[in-house]
PDB file of the backbone (N, CA, C, O) and the ligand in Angstrom, with CONECT records:
HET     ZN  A 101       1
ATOM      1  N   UNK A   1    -181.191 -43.988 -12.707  1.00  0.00           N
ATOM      2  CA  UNK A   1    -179.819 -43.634 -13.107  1.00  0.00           C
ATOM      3  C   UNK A   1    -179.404 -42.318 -12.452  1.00  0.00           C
ATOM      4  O   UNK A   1    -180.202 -41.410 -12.682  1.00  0.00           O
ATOM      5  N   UNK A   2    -178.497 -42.031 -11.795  1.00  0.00           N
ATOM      6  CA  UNK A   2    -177.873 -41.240 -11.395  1.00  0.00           C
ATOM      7  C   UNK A   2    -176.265 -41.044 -11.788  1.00  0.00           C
ATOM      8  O   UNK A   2    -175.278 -41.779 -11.805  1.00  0.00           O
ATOM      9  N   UNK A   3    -176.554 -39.612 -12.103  1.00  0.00           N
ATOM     10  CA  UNK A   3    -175.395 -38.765 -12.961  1.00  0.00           C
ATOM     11  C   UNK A   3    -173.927 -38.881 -11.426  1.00  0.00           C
ATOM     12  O   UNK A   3    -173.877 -39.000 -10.202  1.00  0.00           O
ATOM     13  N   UNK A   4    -172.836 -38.717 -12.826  1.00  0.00           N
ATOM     14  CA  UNK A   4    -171.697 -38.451 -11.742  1.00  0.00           C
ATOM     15  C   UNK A   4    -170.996 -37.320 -11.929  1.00  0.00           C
ATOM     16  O   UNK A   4    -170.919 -37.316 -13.158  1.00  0.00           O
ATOM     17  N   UNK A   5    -170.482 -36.443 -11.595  1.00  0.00           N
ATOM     18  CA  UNK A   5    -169.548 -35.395 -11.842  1.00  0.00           C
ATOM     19  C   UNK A   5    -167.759 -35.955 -11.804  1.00  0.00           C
ATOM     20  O   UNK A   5    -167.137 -36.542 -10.918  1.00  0.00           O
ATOM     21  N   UNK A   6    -167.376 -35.519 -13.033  1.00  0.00           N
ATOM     22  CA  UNK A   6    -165.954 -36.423 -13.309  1.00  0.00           C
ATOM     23  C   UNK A   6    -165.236 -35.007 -12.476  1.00  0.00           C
ATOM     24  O   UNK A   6    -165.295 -33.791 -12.663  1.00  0.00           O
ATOM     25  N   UNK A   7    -164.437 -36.042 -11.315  1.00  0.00           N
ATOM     26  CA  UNK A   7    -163.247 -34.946 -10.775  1.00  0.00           C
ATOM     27  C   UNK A   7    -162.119 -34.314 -11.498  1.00  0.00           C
ATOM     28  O   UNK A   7    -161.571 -33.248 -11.219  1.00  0.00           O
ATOM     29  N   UNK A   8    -161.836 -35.180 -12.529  1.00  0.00           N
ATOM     30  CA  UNK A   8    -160.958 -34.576 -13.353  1.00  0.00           C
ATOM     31  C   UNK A   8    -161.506 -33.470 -14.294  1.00  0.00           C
ATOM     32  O   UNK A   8    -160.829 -32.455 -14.456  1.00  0.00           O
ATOM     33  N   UNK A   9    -162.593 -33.603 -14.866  1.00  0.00           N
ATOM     34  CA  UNK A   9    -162.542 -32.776 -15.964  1.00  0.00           C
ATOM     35  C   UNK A   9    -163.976 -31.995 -15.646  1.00  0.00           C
ATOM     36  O   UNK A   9    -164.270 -30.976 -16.271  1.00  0.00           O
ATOM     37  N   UNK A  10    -164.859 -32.567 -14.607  1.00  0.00           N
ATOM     38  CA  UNK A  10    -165.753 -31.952 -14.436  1.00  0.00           C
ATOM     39  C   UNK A  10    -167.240 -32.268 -15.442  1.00  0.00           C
ATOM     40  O   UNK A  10    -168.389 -31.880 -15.231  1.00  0.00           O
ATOM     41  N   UNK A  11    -166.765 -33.015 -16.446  1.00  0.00           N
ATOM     42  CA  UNK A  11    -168.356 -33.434 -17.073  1.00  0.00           C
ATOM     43  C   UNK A  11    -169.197 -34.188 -16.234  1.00  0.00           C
ATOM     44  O   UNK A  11    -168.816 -34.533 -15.115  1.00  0.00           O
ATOM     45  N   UNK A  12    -170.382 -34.492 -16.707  1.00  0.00           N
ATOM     46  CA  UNK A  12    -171.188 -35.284 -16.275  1.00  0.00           C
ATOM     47  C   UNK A  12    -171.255 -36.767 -17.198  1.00  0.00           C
ATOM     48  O   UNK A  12    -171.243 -36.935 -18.417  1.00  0.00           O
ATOM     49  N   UNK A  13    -171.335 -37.838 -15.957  1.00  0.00           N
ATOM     50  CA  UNK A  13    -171.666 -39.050 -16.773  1.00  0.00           C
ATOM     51  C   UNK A  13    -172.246 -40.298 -16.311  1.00  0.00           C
ATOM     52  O   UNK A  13    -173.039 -39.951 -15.436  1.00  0.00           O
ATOM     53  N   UNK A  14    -172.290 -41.753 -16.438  1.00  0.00           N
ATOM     54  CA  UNK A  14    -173.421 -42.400 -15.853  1.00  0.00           C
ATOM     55  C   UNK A  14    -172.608 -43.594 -15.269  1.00  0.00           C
ATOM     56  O   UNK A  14    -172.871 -44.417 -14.392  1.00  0.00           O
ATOM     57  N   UNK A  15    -171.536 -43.393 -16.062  1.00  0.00           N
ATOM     58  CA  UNK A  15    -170.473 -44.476 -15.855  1.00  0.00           C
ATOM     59  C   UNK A  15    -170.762 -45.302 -13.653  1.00  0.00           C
ATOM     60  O   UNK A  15    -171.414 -44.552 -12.927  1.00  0.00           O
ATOM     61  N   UNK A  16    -170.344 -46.395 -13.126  1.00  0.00           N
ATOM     62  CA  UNK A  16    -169.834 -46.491 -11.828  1.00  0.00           C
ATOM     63  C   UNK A  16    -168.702 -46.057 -11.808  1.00  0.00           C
ATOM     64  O   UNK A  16    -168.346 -46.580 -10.752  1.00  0.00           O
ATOM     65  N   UNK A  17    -167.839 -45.504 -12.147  1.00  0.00           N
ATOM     66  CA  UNK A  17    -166.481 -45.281 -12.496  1.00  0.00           C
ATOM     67  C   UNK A  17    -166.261 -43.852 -11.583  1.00  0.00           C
ATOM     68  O   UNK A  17    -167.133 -43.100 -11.148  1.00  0.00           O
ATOM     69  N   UNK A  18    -165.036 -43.771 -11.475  1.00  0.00           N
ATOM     70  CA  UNK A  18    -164.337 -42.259 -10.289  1.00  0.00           C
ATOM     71  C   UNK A  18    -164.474 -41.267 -10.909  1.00  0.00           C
ATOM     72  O   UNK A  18    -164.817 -40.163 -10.486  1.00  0.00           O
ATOM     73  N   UNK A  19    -163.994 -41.851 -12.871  1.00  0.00           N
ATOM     74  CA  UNK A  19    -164.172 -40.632 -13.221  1.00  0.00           C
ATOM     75  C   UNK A  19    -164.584 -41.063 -14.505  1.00  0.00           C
ATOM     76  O   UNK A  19    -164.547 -42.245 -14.847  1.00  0.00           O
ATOM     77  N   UNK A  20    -165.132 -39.769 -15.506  1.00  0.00           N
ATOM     78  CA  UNK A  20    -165.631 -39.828 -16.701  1.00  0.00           C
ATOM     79  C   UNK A  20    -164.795 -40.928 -17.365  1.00  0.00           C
ATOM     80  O   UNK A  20    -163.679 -41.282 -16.985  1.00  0.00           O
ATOM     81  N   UNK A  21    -165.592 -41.504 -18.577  1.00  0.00           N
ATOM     82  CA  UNK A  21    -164.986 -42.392 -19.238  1.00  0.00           C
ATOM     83  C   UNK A  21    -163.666 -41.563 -20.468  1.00  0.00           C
ATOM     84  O   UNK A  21    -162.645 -42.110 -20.886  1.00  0.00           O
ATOM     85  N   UNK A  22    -164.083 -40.350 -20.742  1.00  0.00           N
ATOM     86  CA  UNK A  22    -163.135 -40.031 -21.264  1.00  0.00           C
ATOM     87  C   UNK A  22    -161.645 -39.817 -20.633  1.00  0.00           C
ATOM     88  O   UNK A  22    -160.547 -39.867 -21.187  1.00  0.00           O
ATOM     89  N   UNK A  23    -162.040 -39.533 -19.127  1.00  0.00           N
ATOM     90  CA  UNK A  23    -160.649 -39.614 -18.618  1.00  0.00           C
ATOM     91  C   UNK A  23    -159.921 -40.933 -17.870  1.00  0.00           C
ATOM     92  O   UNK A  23    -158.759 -41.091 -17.493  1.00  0.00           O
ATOM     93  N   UNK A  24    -161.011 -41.748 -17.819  1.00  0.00           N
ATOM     94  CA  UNK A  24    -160.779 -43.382 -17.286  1.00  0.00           C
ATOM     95  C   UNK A  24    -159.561 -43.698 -17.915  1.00  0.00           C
ATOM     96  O   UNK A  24    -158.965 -44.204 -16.964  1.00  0.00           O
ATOM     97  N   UNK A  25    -158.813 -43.746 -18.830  1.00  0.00           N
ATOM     98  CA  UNK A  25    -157.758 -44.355 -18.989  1.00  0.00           C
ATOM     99  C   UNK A  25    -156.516 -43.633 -18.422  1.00  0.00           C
ATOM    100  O   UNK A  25    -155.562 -44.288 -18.000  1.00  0.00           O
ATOM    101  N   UNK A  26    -156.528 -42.194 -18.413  1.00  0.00           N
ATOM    102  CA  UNK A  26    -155.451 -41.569 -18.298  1.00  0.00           C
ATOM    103  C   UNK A  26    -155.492 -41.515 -16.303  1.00  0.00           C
ATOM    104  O   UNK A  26    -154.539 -41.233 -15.576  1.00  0.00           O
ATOM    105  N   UNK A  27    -156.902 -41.883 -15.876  1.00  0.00           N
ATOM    106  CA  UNK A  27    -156.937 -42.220 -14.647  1.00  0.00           C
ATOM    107  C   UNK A  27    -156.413 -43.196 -14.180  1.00  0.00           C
ATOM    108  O   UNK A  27    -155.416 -43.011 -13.481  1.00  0.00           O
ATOM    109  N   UNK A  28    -156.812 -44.323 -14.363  1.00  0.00           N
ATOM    110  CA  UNK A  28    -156.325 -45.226 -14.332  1.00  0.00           C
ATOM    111  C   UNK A  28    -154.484 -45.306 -14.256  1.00  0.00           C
ATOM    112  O   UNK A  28    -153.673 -45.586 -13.373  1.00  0.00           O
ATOM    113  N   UNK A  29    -154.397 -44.870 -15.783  1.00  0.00           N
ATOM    114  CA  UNK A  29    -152.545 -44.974 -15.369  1.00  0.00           C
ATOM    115  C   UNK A  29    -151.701 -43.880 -14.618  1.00  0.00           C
ATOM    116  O   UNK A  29    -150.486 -44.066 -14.542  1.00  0.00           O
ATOM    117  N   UNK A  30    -152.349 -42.560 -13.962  1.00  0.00           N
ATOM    118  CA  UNK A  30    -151.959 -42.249 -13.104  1.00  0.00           C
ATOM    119  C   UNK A  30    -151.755 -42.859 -11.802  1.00  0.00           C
ATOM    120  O   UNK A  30    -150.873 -42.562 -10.996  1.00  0.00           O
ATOM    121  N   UNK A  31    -153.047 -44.123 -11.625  1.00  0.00           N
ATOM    122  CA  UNK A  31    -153.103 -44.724 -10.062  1.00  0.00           C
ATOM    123  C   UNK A  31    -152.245 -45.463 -10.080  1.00  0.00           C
ATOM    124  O   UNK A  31    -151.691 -45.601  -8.989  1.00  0.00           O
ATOM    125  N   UNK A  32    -151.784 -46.154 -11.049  1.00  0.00           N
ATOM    126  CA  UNK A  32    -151.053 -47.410 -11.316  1.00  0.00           C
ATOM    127  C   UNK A  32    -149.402 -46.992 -11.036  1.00  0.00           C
ATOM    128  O   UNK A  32    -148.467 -47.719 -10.701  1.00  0.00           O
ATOM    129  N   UNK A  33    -149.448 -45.301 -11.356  1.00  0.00           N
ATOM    130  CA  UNK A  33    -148.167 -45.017 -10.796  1.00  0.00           C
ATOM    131  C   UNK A  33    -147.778 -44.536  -9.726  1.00  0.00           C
ATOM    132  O   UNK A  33    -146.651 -44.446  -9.237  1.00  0.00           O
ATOM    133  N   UNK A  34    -149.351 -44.045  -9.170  1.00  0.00           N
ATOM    134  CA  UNK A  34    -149.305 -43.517  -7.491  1.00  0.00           C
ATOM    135  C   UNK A  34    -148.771 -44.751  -6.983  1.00  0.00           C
ATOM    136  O   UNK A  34    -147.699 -44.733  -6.378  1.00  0.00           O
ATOM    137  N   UNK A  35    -149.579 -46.116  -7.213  1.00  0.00           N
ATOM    138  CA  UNK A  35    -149.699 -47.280  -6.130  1.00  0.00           C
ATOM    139  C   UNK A  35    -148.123 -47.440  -6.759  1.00  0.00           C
ATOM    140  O   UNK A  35    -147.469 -46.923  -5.854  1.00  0.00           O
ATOM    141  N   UNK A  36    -147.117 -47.875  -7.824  1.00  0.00           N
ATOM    142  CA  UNK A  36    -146.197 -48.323  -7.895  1.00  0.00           C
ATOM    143  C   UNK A  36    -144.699 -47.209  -6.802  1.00  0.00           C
ATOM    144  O   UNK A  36    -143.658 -47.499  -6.212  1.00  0.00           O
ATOM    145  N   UNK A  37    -145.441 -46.016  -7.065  1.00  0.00           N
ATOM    146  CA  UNK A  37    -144.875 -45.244  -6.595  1.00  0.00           C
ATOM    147  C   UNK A  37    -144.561 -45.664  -4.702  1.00  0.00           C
ATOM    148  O   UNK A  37    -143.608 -46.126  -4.074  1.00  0.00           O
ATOM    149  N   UNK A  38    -146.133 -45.131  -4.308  1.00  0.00           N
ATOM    150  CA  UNK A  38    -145.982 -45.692  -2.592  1.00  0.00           C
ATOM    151  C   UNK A  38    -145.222 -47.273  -2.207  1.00  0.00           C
ATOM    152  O   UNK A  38    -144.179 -47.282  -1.552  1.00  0.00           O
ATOM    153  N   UNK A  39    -145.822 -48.488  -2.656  1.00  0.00           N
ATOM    154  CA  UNK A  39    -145.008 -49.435  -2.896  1.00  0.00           C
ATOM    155  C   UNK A  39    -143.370 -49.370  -2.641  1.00  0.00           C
ATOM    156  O   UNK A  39    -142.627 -50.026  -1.912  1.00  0.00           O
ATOM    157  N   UNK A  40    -143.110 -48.123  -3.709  1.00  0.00           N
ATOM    158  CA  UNK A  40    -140.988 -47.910  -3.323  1.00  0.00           C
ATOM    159  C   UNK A  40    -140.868 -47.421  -2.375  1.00  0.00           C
ATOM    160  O   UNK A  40    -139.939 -47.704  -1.619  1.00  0.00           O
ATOM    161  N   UNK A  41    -142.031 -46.267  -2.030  1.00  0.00           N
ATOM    162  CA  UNK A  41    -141.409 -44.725  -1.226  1.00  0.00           C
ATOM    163  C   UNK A  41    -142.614 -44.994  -0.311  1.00  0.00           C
ATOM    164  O   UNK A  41    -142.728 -43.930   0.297  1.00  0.00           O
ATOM    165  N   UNK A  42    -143.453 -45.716   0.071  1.00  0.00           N
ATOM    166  CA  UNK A  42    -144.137 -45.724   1.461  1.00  0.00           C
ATOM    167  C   UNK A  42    -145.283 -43.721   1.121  1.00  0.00           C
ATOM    168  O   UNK A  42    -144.947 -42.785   0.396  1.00  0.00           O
ATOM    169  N   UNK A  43    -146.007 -43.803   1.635  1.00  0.00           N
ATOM    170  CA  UNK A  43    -146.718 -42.180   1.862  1.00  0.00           C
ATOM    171  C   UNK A  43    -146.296 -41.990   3.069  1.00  0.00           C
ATOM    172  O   UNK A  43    -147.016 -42.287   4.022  1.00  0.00           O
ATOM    173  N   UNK A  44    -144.872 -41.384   3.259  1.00  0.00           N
ATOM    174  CA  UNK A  44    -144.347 -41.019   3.982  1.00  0.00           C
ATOM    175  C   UNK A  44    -144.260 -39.122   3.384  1.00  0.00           C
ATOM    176  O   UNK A  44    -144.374 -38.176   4.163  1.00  0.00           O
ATOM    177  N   UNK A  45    -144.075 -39.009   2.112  1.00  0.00           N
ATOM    178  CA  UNK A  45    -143.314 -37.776   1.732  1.00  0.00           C
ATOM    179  C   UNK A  45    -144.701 -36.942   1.065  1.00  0.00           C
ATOM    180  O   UNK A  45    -145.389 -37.536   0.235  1.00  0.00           O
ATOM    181  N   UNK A  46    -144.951 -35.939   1.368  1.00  0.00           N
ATOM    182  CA  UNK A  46    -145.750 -34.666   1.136  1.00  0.00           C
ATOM    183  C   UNK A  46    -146.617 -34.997  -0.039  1.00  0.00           C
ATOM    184  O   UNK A  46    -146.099 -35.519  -1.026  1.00  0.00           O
ATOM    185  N   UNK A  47    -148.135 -34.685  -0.003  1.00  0.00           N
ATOM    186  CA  UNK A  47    -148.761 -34.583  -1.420  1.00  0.00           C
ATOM    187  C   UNK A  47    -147.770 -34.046  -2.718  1.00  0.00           C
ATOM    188  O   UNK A  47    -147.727 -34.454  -3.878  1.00  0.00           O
ATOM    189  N   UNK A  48    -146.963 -32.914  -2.005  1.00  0.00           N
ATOM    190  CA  UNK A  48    -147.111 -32.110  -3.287  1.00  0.00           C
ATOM    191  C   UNK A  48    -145.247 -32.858  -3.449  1.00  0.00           C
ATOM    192  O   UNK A  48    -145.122 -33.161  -4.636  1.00  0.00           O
ATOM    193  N   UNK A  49    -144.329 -33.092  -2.908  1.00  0.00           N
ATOM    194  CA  UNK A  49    -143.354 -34.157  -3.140  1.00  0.00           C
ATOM    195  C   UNK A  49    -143.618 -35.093  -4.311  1.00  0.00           C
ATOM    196  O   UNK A  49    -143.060 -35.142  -5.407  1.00  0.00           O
ATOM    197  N   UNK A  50    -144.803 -35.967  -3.705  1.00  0.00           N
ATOM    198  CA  UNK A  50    -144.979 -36.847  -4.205  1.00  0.00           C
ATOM    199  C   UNK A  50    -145.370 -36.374  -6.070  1.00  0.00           C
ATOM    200  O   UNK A  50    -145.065 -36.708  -7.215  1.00  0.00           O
ATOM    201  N   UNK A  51    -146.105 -35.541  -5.431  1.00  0.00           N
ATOM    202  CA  UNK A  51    -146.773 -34.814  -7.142  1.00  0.00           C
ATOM    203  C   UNK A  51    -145.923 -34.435  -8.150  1.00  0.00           C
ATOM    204  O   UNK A  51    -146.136 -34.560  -9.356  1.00  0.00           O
ATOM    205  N   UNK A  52    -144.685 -33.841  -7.474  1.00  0.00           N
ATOM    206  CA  UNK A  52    -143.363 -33.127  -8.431  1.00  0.00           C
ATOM    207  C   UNK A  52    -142.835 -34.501  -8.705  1.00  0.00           C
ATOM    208  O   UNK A  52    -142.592 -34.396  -9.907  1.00  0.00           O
ATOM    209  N   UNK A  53    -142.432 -35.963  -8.307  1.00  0.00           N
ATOM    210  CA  UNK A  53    -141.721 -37.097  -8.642  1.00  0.00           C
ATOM    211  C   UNK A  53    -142.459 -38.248  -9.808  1.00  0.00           C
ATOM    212  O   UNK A  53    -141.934 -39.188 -10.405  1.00  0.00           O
ATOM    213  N   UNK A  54    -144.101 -37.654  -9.844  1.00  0.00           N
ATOM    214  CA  UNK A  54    -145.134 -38.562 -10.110  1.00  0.00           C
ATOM    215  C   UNK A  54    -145.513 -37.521 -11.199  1.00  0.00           C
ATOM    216  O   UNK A  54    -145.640 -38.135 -12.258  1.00  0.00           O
ATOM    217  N   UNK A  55    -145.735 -36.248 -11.361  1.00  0.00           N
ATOM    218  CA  UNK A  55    -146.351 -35.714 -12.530  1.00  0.00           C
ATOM    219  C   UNK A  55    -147.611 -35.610 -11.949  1.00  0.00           C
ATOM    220  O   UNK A  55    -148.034 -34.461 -12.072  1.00  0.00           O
ATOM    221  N   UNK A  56    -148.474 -36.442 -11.293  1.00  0.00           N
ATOM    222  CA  UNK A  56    -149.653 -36.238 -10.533  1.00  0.00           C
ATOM    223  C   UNK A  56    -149.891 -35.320 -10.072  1.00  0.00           C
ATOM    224  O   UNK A  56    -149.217 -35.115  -9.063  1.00  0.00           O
ATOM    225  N   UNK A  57    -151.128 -33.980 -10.505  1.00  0.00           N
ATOM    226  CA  UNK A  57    -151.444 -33.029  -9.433  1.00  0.00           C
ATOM    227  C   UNK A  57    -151.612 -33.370  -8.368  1.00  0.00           C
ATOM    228  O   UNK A  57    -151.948 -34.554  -8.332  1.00  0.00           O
ATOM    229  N   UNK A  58    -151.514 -32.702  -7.004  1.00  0.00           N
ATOM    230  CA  UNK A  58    -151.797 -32.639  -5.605  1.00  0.00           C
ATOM    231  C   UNK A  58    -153.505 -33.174  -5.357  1.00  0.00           C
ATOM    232  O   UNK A  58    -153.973 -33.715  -4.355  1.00  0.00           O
ATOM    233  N   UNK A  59    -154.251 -32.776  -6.746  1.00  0.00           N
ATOM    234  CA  UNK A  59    -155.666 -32.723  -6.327  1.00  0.00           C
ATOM    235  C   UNK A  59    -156.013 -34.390  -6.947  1.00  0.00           C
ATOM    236  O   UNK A  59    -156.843 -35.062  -6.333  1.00  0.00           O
ATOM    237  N   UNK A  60    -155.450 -34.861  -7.950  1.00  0.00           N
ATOM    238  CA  UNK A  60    -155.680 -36.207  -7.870  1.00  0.00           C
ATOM    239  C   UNK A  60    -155.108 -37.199  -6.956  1.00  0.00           C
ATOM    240  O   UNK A  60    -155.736 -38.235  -6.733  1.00  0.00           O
ATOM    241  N   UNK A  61    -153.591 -36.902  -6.223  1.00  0.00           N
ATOM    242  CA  UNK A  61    -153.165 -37.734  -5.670  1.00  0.00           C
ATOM    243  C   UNK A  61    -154.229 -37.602  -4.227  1.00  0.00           C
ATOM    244  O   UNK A  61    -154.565 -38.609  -3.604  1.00  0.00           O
ATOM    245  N   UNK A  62    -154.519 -36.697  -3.974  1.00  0.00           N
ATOM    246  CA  UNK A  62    -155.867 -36.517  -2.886  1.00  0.00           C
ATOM    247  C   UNK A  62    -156.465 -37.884  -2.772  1.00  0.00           C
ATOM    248  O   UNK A  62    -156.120 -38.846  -2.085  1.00  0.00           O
ATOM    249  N   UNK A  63    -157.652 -37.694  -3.794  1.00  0.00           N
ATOM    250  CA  UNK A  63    -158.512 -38.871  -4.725  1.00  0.00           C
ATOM    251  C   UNK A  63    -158.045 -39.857  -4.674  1.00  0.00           C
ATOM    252  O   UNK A  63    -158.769 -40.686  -4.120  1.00  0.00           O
ATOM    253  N   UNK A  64    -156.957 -40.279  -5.059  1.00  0.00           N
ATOM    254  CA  UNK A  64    -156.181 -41.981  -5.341  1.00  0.00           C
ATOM    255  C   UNK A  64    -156.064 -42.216  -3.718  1.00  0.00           C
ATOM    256  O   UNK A  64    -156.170 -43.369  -3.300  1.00  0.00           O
ATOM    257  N   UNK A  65    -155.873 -41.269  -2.919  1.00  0.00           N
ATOM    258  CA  UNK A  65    -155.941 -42.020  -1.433  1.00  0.00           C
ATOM    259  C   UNK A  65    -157.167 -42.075  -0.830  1.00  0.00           C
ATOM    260  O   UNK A  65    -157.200 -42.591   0.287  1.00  0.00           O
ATOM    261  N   UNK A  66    -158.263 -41.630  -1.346  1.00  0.00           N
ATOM    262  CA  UNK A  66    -159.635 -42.112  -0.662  1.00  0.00           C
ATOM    263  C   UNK A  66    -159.568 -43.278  -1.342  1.00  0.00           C
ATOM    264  O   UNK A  66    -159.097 -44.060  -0.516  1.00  0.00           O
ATOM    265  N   UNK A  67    -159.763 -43.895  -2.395  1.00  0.00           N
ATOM    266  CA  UNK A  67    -159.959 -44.714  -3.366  1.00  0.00           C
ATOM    267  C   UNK A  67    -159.737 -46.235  -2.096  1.00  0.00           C
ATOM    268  O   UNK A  67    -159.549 -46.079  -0.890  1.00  0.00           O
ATOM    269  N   UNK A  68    -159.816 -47.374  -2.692  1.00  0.00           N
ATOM    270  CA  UNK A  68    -160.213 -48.771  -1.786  1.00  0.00           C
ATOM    271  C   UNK A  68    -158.669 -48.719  -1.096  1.00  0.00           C
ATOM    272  O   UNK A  68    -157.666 -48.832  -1.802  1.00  0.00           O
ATOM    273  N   UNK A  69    -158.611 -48.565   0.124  1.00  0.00           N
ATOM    274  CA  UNK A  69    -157.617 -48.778   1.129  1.00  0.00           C
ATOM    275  C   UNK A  69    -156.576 -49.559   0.868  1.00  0.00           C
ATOM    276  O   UNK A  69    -156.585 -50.786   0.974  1.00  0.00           O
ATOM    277  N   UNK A  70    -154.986 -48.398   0.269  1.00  0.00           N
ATOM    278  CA  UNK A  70    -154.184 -48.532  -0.250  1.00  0.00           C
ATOM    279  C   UNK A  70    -153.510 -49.060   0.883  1.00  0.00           C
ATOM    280  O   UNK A  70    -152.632 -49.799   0.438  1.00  0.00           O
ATOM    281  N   UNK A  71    -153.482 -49.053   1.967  1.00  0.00           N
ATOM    282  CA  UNK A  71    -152.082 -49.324   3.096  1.00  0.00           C
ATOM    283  C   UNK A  71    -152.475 -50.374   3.164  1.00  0.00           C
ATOM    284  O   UNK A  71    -151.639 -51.125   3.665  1.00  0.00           O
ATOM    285  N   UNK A  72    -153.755 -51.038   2.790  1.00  0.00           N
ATOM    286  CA  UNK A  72    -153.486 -52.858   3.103  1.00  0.00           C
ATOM    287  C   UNK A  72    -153.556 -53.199   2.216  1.00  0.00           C
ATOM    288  O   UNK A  72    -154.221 -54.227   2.345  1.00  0.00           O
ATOM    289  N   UNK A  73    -153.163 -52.998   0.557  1.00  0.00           N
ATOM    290  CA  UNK A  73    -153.250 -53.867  -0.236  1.00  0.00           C
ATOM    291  C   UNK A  73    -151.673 -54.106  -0.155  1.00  0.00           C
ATOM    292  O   UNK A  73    -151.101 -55.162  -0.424  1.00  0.00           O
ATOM    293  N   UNK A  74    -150.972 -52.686   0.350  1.00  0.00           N
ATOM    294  CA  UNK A  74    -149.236 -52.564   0.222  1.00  0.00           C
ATOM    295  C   UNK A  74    -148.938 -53.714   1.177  1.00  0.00           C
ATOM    296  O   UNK A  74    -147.989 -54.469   0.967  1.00  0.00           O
ATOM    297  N   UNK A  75    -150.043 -53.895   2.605  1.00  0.00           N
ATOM    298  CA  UNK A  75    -149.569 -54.622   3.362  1.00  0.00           C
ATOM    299  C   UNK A  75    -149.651 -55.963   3.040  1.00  0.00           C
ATOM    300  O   UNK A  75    -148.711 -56.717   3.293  1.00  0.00           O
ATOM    301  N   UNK A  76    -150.716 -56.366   2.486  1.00  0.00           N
ATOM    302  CA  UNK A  76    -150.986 -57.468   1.990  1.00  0.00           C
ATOM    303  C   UNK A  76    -150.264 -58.505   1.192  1.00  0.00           C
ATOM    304  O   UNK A  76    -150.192 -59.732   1.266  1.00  0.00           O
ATOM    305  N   UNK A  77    -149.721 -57.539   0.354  1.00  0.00           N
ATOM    306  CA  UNK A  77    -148.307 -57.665  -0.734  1.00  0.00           C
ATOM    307  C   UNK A  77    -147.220 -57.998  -0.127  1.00  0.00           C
ATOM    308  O   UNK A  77    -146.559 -58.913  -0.618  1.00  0.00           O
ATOM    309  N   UNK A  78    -146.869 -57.500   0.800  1.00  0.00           N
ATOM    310  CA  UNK A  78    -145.610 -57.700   1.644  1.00  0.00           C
ATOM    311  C   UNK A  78    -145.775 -58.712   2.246  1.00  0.00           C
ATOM    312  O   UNK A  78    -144.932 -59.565   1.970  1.00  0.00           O
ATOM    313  N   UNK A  79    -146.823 -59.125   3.274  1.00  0.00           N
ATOM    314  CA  UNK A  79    -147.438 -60.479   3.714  1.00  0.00           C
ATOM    315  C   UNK A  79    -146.948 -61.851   2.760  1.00  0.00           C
ATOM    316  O   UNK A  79    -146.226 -62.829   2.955  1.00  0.00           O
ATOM    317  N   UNK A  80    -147.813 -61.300   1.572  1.00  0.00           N
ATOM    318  CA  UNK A  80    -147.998 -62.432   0.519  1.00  0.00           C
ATOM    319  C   UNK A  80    -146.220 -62.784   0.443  1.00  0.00           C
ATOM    320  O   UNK A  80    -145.795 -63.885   0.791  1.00  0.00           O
ATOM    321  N   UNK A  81    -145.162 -61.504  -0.139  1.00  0.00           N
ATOM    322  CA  UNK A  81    -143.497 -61.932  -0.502  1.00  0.00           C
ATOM    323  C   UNK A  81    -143.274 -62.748   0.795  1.00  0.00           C
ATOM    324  O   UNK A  81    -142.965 -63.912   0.543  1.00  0.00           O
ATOM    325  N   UNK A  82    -143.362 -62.388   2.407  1.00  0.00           N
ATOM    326  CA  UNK A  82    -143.033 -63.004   3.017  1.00  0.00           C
ATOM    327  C   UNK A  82    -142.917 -64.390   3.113  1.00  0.00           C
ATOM    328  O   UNK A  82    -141.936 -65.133   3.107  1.00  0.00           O
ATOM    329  N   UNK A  83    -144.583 -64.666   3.238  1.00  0.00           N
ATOM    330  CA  UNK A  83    -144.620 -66.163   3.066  1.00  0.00           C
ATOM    331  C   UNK A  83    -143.971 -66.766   1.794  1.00  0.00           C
ATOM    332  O   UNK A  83    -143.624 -67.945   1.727  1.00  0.00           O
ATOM    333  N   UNK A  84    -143.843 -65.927   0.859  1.00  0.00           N
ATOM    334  CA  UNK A  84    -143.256 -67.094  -0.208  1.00  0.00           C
ATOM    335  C   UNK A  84    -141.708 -66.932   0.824  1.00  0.00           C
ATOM    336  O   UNK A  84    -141.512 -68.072   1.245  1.00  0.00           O
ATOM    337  N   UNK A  85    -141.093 -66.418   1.122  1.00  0.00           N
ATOM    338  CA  UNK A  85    -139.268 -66.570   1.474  1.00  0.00           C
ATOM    339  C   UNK A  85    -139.828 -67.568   2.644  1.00  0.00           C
ATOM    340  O   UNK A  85    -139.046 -68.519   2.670  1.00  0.00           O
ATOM    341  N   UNK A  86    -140.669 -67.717   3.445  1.00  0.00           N
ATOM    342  CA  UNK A  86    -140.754 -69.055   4.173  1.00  0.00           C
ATOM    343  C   UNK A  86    -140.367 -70.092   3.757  1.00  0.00           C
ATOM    344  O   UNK A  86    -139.358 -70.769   3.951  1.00  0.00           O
ATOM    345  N   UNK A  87    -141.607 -70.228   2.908  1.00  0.00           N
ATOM    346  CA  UNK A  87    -141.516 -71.685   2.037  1.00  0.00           C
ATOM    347  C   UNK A  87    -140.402 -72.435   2.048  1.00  0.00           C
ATOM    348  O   UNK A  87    -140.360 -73.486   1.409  1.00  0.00           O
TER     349      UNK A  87
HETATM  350 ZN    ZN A 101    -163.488 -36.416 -17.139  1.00  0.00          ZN2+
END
């Protein structure tokens, strides 16, 4: 077992998780508003932009962009609407 250091709050824990389980939820619905966020507005506009529109510090929105490769799930999504207006 190997320990993790939670970026948010800095405890230690055992979780696979990014971050401690105590902050896993409030993690979680920060990403959910990064990703809904980029989705409208593309990561075109400044960490710290983005941070003042999102409530998100600069130092998590960091984090949410290492996290599993956001520009192709956006792309993917767009792919997917396309083909449905084919149809
Ligand atoms: Zn934590």
């Amino acid at each position: 077992m190997e320990f993790n250091r939670c970026s948010r709050c800095g405890s230690f824990y055992l979780s696979q998780d990014n971050v401690c389980p105590k902050c896993l939820a409030k993690d979680n619905l920060e990403f959910s508003t990064f990703k809904n966020y980029i989705e409208e507005n593309g990561i075109n506009n400044s960490l710290n932009d983005i941070s003042d529109q999102t409530g998100i510090s600069p130092k998590n929105l960091h984090r949410f962009l290492t996290y599993e490769n956001i520009e192709n799930n956006i792309q993917t999504k767009k792919n997917i609407s396309k083909n449905i207006t084919n149809l």
